[in-house]
C-alpha positions in Angstrom: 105.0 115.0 122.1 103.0 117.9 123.4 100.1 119.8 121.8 99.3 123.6 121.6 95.9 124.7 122.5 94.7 127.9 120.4 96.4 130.7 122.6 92.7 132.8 121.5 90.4 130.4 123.2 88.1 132.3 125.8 88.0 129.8 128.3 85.6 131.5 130.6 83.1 131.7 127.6 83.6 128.4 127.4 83.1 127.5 130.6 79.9 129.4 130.8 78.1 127.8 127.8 78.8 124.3 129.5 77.8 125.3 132.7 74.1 126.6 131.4 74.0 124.3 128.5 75.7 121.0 129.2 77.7 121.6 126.2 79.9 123.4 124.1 81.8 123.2 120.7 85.3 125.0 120.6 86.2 125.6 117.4 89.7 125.5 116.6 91.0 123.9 119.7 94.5 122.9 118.5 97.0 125.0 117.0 96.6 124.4 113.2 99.4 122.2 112.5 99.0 119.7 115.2 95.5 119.3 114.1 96.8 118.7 110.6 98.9 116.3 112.2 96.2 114.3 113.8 94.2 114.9 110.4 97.1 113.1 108.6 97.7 110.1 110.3 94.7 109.4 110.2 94.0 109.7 106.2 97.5 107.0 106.3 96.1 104.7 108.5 95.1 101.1 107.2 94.1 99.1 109.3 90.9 100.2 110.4 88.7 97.7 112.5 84.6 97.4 111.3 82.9 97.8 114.9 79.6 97.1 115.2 76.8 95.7 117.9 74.8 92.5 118.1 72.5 93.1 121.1 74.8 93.3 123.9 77.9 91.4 122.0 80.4 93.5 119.9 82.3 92.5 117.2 85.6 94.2 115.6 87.1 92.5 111.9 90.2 93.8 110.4 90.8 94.0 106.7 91.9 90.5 107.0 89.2 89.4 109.0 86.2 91.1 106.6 88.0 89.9 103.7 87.8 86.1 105.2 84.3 85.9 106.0 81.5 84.3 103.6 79.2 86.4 102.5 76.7 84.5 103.7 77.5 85.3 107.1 78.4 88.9 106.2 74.8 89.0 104.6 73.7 88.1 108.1 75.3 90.3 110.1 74.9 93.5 108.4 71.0 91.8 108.5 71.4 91.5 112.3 73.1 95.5 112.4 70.4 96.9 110.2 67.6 95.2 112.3 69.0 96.1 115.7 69.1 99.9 114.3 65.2 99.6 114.0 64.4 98.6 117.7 67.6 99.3 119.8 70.6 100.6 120.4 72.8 99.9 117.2 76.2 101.3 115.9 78.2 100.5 112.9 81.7 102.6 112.7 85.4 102.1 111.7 88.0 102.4 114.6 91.1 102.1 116.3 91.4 101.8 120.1 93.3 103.9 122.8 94.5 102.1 125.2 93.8 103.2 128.6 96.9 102.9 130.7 100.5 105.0 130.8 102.2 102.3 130.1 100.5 101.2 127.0 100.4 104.6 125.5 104.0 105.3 125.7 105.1 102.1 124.2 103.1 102.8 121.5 103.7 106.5 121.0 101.8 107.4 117.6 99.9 111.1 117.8 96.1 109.4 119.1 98.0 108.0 122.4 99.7 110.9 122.6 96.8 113.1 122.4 95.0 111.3 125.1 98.2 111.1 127.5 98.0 115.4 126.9 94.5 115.2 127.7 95.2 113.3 130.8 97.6 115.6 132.0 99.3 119.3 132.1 97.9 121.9 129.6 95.0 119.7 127.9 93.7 118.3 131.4 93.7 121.5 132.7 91.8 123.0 130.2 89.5 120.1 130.1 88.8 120.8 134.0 88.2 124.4 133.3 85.6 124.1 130.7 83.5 121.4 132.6 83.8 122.2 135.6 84.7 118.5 136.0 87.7 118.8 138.9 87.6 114.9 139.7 88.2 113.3 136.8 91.8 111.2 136.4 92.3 110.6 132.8 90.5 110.4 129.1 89.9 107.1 127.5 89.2 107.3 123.9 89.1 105.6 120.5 90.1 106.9 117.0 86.8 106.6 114.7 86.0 106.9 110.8 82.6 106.8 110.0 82.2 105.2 106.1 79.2 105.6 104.1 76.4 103.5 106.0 78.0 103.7 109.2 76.0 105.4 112.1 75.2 105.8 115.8 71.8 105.6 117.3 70.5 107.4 120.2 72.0 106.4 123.9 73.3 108.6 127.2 76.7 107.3 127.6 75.5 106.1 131.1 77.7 103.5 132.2 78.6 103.9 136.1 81.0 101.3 136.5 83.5 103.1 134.2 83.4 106.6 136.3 82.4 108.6 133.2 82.3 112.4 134.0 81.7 113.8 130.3 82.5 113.1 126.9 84.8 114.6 124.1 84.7 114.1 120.7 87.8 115.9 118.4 86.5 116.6 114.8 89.1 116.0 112.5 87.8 115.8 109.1 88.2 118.5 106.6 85.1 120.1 104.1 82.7 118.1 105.1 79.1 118.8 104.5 75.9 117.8 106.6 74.0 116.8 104.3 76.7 113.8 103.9 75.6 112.5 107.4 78.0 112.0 110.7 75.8 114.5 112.4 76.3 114.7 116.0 72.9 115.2 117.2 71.7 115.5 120.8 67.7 115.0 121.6 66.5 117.4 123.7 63.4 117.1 125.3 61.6 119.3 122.9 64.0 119.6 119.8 66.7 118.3 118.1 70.4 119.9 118.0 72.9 118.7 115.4 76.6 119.9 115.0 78.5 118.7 112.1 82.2 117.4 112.0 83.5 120.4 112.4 87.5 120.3 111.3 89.6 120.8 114.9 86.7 121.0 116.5 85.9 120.0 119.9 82.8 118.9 121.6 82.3 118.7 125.0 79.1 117.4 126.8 77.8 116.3 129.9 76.5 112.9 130.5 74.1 111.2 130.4 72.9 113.0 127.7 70.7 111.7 125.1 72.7 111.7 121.5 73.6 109.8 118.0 75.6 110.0 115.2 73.6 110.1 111.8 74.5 107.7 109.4 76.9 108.7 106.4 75.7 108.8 103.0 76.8 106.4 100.3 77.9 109.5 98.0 80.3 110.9 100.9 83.8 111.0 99.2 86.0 110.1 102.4 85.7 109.1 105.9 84.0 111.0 109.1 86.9 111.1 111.3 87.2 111.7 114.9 88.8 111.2 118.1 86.7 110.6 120.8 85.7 109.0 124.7 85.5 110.4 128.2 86.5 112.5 131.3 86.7 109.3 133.7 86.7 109.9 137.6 87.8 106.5 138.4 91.8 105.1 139.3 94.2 105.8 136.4 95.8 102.8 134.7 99.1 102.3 135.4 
């Protein structure tokens, strides 16, 4: 499947706020009922994975998996997530992987590969490389995420220079939501603070490394935070 870019974006505008800003938000970037689309399968989907950071080791539980642990080790890791979120770098988040290579995402062909295959390539990598400016980068990774009450991102650059990251993306897809629920995407300047909410259909583009986090979601929140997100990598495309 292919997706339909909003025929009345001003790419040029675009590509002038990222150029003197290091980042942009365009507001409904897919055509409405491909981002309903997205929206959709993601409201169906059940098998969310709990992802979450222990120092440098990450751990992912399905359903299953959550519902077999003891809660004495449960206790102990949200302990061990809650304490890392005081001192470190600490996330907590619902997701859903994308895997990297062609192959991969056309054997599985549900709409989150097949956004990222259009984002590697034709109309949605071609925007992509107008916008940022970014001409050498090869394909988009990404994961599909839902941010659940508690669940949060602290501040980090997305520096990581073995993976060829170029610049980061982050497809909003979660309808009337409010900021005072949380899942704030806020980027730490050196002299203020700039926070976008989950804008539905929105996109976000930045430059990296850029300091950032995700605020955590409130326990009143009625439904998920949910995005699609990852980066604009430079390096060899998976087969």
């Amino acid at each position: 499947m292919t997706f339909t870019l909003n025929p009345n974006l001003d790419l040029n505008a675009l590509a002038q706020t990222f150029s003197a800003r290091g980042r942009v938000q365009v507001e409904d970037f897919l055509a409405l009922e491909d981002a309903e689309r997205l929206h959709d399968s993601l409201v169906r989907e059940q098998q969310w994975r709990l992802t979450f950071n222990v120092g440098q080791k990450v751990f992912e539980f399905s359903p299953e998996e959550l519902n077999a642990l003891e809660p004495a080790r449960r206790k102990l890791l949200d302990l061990q997530v809650t304490g890392g979120a005081r001192s470190g770098f600490q996330y907590r988040y619902h997701s859903l992987r994308i895997p990297d290579g062609q192959a991969a995402r056309g054997a599985a062909p549900d709409l989150r590969n097949q956004l990222a295959a259009w984002l590697s390539e034709g109309a949605g990598r071609r925007f992509l490389r107008t916008v940022t400016g970014v001409s050498d980068f090869n394909f988009v990774d990404g994961q599909v995420t839902a941010y659940k009450p508690g669940d949060f991102l602290t501040v980090h650059d997305d520096a990581a220079p073995r993976t060829s990251r170029r610049a980061a993306y982050v497809l909003n897809l979660t309808k009337d939501w409010r900021p005072d629920w949380g899942g704030l995407l806020i980027f730490h300047d050196a002299h203020e603070l700039a926070a976008w909410p989950p804008s539905f259909n929105t996109l976000n583009l930045f430059r990296i490394p850029q300091p950032h986090s995700v605020s955590a979601v409130v326990s009143s929140a009625p439904r998920p935070r949910y995005s699609i997100s990852g980066w604009l990598r430079s390096g060899p495309r998976p087969p």
